[in-house]
VOKOL-286251 format. One record per residue (C-alpha): residue in three letters; y negated, z, x. Coordinates in steps of 0.001 Angstrom, whole numbers, plus 524288, in hexadecimal, padded with zeros to 5 digits. Layout:
// residues N
AlaYZX
...
// end
This chain:
// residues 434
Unk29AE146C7E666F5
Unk2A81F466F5660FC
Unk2A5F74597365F1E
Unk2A129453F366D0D
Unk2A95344B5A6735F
Unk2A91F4470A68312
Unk2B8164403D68330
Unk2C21C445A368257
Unk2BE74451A368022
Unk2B586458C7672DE
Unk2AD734611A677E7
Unk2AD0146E1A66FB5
Unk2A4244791D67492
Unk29DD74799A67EFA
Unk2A2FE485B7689A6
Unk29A4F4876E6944B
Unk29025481EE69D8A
Unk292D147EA46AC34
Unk28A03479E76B8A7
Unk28D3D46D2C6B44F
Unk28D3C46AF26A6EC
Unk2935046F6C69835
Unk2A07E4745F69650
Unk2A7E24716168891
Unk2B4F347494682B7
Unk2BAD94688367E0F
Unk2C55D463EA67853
Unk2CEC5459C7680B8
Unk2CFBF44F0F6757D
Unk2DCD54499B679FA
Unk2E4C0456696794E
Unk2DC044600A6720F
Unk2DC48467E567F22
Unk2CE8B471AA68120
Unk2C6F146D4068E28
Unk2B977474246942E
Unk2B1104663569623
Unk2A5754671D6A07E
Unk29AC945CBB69D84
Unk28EF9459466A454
Unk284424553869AFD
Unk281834489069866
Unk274504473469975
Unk2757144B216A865
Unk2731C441A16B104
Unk27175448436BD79
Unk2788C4400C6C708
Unk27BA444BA26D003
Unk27EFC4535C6C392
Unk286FF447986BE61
Unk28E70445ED6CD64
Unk29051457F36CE2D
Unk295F24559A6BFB4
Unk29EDD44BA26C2B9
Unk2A2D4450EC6CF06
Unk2A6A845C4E6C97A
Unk2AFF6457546BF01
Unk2B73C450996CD7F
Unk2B89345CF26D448
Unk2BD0A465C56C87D
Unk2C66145D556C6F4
Unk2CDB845DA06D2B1
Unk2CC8446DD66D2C5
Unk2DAEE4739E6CC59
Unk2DAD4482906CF02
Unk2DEFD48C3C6C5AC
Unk2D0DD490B06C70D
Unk2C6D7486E06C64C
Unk2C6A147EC46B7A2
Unk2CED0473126B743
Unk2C61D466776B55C
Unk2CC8C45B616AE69
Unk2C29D450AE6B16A
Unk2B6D144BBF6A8F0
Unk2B17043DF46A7C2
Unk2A49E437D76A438
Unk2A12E433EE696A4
Unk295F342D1F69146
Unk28EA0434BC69D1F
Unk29431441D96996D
Unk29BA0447146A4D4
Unk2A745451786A1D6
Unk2B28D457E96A622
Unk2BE1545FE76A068
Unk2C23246C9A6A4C8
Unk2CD28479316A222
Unk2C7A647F6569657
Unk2C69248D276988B
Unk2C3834969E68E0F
Unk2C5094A394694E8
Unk2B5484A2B2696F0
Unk2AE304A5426A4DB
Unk2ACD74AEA66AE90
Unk29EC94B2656A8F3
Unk2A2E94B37B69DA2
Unk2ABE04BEC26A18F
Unk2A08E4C5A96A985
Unk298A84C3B369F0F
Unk2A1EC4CA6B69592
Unk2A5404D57169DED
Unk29A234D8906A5A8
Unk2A14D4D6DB6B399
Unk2B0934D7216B5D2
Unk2B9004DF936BBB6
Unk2BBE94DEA46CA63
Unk2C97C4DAC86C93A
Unk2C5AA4CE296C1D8
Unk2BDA24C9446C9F5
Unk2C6194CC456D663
Unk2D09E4C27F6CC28
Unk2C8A74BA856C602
Unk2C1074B94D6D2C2
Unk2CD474B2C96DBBA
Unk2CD984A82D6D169
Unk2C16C4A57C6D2DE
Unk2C2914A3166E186
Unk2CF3749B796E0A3
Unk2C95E492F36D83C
Unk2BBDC491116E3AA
Unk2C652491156EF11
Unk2CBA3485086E864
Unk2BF8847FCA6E71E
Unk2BA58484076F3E8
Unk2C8F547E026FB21
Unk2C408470A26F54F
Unk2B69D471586F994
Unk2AFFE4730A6ED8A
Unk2A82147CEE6EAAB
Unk2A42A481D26DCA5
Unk293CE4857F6DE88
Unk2936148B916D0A7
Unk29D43495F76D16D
Unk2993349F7D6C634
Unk29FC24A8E76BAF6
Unk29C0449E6F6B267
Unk2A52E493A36B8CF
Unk2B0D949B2F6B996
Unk2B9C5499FD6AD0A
Unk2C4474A3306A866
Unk2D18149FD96A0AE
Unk2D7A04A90369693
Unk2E23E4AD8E6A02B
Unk2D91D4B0E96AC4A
Unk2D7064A5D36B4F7
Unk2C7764A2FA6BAFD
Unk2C695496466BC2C
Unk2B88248ED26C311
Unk2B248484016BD0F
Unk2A6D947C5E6BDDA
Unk2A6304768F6CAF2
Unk298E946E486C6FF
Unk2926B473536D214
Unk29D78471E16DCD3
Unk29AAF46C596E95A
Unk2A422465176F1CB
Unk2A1E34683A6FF00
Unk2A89245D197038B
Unk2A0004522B6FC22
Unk292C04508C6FBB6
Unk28B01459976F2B8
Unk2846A455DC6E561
Unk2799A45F596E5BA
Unk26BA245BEC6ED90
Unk2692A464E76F900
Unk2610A472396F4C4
Unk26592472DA6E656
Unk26F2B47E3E6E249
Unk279DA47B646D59E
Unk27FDC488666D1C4
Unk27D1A495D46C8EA
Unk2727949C946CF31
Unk27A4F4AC156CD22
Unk2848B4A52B6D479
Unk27FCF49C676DEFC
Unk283E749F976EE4C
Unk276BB4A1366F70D
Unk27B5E494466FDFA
Unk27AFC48D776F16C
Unk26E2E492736EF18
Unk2692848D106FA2D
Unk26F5E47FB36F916
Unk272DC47EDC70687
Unk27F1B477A7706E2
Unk2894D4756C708E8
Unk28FCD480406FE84
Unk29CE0485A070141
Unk2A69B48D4F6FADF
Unk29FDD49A0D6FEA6
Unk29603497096F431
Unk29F2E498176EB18
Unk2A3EB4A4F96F007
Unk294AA4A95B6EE24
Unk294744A62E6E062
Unk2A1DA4AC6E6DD9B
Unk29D604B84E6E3E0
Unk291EF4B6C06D9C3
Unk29CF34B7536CEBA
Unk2A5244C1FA6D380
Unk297FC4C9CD6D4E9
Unk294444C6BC6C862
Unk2A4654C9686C281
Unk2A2CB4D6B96C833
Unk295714DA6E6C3D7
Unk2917D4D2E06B8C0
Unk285C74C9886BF18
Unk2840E4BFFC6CA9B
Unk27DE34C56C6D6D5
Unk271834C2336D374
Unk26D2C4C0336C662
Unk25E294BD056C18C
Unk258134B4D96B79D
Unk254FA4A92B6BF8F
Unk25A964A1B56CACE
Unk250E94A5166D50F
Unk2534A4B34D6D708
Unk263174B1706D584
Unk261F34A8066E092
Unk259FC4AFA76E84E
Unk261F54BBFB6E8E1
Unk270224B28C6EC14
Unk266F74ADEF6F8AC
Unk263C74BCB16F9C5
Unk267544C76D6F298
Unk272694D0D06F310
Unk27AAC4D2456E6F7
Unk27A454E0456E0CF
Unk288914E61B6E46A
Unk293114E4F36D950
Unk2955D4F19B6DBB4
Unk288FA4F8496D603
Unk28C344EE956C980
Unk29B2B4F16F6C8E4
Unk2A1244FBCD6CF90
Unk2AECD4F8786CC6E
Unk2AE124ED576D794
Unk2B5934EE0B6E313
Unk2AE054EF406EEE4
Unk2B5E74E4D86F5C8
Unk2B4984DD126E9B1
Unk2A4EF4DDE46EBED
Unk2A46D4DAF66F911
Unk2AB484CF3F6F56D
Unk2A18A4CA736ED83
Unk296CB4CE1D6F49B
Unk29C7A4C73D70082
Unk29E154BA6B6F6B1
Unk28F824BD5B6F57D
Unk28A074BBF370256
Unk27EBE4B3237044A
Unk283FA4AC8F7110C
Unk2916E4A3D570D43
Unk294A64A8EE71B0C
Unk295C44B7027161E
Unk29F8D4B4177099B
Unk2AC7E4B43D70913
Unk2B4A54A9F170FEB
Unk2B9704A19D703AE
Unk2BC9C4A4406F5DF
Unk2CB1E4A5906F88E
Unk2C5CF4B0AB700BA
Unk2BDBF4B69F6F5B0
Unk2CB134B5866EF09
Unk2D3874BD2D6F8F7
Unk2CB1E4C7AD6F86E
Unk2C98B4C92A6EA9A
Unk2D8524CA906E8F7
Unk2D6D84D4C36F3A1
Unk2CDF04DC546EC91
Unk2D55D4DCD66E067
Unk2E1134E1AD6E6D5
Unk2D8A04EAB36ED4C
Unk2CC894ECDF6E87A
Unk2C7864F9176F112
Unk2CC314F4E46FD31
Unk2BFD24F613702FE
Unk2B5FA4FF846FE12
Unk2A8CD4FCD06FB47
Unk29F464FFBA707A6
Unk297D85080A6FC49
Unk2A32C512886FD1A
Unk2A37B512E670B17
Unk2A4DC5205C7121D
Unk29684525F4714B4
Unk2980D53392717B2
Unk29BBC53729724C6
Unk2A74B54208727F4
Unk29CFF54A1A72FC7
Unk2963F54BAD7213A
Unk2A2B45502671A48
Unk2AC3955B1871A62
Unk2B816558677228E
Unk2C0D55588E71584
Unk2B97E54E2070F7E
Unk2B8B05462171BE7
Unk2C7B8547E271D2F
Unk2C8E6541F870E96
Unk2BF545376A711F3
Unk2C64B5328471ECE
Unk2D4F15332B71649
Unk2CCE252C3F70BBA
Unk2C8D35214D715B6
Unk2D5FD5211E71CF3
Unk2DCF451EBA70D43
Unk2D2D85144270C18
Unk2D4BC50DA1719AE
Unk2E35650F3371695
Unk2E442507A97082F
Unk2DA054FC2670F6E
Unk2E5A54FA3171A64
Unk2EF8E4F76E70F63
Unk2E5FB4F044707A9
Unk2E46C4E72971356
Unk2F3474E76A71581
Unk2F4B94E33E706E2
Unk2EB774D961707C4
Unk2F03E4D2737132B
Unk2FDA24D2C770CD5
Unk2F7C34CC4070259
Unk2F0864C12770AC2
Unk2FE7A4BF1A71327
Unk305654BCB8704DA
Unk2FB574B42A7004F
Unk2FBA84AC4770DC7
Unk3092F4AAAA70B40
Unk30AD34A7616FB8B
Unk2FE0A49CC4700C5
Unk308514957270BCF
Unk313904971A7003C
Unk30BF348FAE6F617
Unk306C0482DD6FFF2
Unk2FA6A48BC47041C
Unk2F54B48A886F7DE
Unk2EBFC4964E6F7E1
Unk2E70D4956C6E900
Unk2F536494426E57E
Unk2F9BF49E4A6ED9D
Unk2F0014A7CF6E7DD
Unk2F1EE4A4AF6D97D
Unk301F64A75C6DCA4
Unk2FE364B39C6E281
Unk2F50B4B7526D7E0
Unk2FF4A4B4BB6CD1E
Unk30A084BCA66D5EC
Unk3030D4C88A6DA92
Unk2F4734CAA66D231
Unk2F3994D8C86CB11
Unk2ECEF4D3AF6BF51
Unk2F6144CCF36B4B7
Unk2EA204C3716B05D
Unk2E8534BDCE6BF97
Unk2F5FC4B96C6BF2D
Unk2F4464B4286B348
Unk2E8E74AC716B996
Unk2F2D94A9806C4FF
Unk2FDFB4A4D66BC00
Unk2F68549BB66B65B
Unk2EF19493846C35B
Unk2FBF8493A96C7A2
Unk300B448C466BC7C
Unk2F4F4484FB6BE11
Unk2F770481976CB9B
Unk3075547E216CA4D
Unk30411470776C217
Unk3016346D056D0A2
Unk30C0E475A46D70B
Unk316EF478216CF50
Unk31C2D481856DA05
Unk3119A48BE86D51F
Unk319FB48EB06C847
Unk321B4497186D1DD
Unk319824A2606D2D3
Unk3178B4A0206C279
Unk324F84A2216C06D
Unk3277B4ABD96CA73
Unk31BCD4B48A6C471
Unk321BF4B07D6B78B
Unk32E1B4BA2D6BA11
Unk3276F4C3F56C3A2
Unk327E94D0666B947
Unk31F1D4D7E86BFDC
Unk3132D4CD4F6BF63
Unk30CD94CE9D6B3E2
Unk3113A4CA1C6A6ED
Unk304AA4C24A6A388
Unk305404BBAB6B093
Unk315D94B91D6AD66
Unk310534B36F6A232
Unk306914AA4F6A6E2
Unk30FE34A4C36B34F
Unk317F54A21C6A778
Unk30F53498EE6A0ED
Unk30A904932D6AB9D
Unk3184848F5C6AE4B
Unk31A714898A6A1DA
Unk30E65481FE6A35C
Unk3164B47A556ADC6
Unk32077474D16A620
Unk3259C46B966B1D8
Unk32643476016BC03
Unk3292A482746B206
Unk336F847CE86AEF4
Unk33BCA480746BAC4
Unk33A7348F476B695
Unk33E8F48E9D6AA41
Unk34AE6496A26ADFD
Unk342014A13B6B330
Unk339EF4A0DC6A755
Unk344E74A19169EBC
Unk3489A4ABBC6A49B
Unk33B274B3B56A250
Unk33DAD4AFFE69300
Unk349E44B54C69309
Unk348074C36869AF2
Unk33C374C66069E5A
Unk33A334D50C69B92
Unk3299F4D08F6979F
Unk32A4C4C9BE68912
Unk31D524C1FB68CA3
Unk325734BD08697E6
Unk32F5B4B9B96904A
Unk3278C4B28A68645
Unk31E984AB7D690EF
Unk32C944A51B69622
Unk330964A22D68910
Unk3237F4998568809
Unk324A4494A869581
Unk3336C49013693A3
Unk32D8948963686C9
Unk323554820968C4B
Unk32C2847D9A69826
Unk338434799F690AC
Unk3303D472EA6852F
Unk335244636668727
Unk3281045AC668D76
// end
């Protein structure tokens, strides 16, 4: 493929296929720098195509979160429309399914809030995505999910491109609603279709699966899923009601929003048995047991009832700290959660994730290397996510020089040599003359 040109950029393999069109890696002629490029192709002339394509390329790039891919604009050349994206090379979420068969529980209770940060953006600006698939979300090297390909979005807001009756999305993914094409869509259908994902992170397949359309849309109008639990036992109940409630046919019957899918997934992960499965529920009475055993079961129940009170006490703990780190950072709730993410999270890598929106984030808001730094010298976070708050911070050379005291102190005495040597880099790249 080396060798085509659609200025400025060479276009060198191409990397996938979207709703909308080719994806290349290509090389930025100006600065050598490596770019995915979306292109339409040019023998389409489809004038609602042409207007989806181009509208498209407007929204994406107006979208900056840490987890949807950042659009740099495209143009129109000899006919053949374009745009350049974030290269990422850490491959897709199918890809990973595919490889592995289905994931553990934990991931997708990690991977799973980034994925609905990145629709509650969306959703907040009255877009929603339509094509919301394992396909579309990217990975990075370091952990982040980031959504792309937003050729099939709708605007609520503006007048729709699509003729009344006709249905745009992946059939193994599509909400009954959108099915139907009775509009107008909203952001539950998005919910639907990442219900679809999660089901299919957790078990290895979509819902429904068949080998042509007509059945697979027939059973989303229809059909019950078969329970993750026969497939993969190691899910947490809660964790499959979740789903299944993300799965219900009537919008009505889903959860609220996907900042609400997100609240409860971080729930879960704390605590994933808070509430058992109705499968394990109690079916023998005392009347049918010796008094012994029913004395066991009732102490059993009364532990049980016991660790759900705390659980519940923790939990609203957690919601009153969130409420308040939300009005501390201007009631920024995306923000808030990445800061609480990169301050609190058990697993090393989802910091990681968090240190580096945040770094994203501060070229707007230079007030958000704060938490970077503080993180930075917290010795009991994790060393990998020390390590990425670091670079982030020296990604900020403006803002970062205002810590460089702090930093030099790291180099100097941390007790952790990769701390040590991360500050060392830092103070480099902040004190190297513009």
């Amino acid at each position: 493929m080396t060798g085509m040109w659609i200025w400025p950029f060479e276009l060198k393999e191409k990397i996938g296929e979207g709703g909308m069109g080719l994806v290349y890696k290509a090389r930025y002629v100006k600065d050598n720098r490596m770019f995915a490029v979306k292109l339409i192709p040019a023998n389409v002339d489809n004038k609602t195509l042409i207007a989806r394509f181009e509208r498209e390329i407007g929204i994406l790039k107006t979208l900056r979160h840490p987890n949807i891919v950042r659009a740099f604009g495209g143009v129109c050349e000899d006919k053949q429309r374009f745009y350049a994206m974030e290269l990422l090379e850490g491959g897709t979420l199918w890809d990973k399914i595919q490889k592995a068969g289905y994931l553990p529980w934990e991931k997708v209770t990690d991977w799973g809030q980034q994925m609905c940060a990145a629709l509650t953006y969306a959703h907040e600006r009255q877009i929603i995505h339509r094509d919301v698939k394992p396909n579309n979300f990217l990975l990075t090297k370091n952990g982040q999910v980031k959504l792309s390909d937003f050729g099939l979005i709708s605007v609520m807001s503006d007048a729709k491109l699509t003729a009344d009756g006709r249905t745009l999305g992946t059939v193994q993914y599509m909400s009954p609603e959108q099915i139907r094409g009775k509009p107008p869509l909203t952001g539950s259908t998005d919910i639907y279709s990442l219900g679809c994902v999660f089901y299919e992170m957790l078990t290895g397949d979509p819902p429904f699966v068949g080998e042509n359309p007509g059945p697979i849309l027939h059973a989303h109008l229809h059909d019950q899923p078969r329970p993750i639990s026969e497939i993969n036992s190691e899910c947490p109940a809660a964790l499959e009601r979740l789903v299944m409630r993300m799965l219900e046919k009537d919008p009505e019957n889903r959860p609220l929003s996907a900042d609400d899918v997100a609240e409860q997934l971080a729930q879960i992960r704390m605590s994933p048995r808070l509430v058992q499965s109705s499968a394990t529920s109690q079916k023998t009475t005392v009347s049918q047991v010796e008094a012994p055993e029913a004395l066991k079961t009732a102490f059993n129940l009364a532990e049980e009832a016991l660790k759900y009170v705390w659980a519940v006490m923790a939990a609203l703990l957690l919601i009153l700290a969130s409420v308040w780190v939300i009005a501390l950072f201007d009631g920024d709730p995306g923000t808030a959660k990445w800061i609480e993410t990169l301050q609190s999270h058990p697993e090393p890598t989802v910091r990681v994730a968090a240190a580096n929106a945040i770094g994203d984030l501060a070229a707007d808001d230079e007030s958000l290397l704060d938490p970077l730094i503080e993180t930075a010298e917290s010795t009991s976070a994790p060393a990998e996510a020390r390590v990425a708050a670091l670079e982030q911070l020296s990604r900020h050379v403006d803002g970062g020089k205002s810590y460089v005291s702090r930093i030099k102190k790291l180099a100097k005495s941390d007790p952790t040599e990769s701390i040590r040597l991360a500050a060392m880099a830092a103070l480099n790249q902040l004190e190297t003359p513009n």
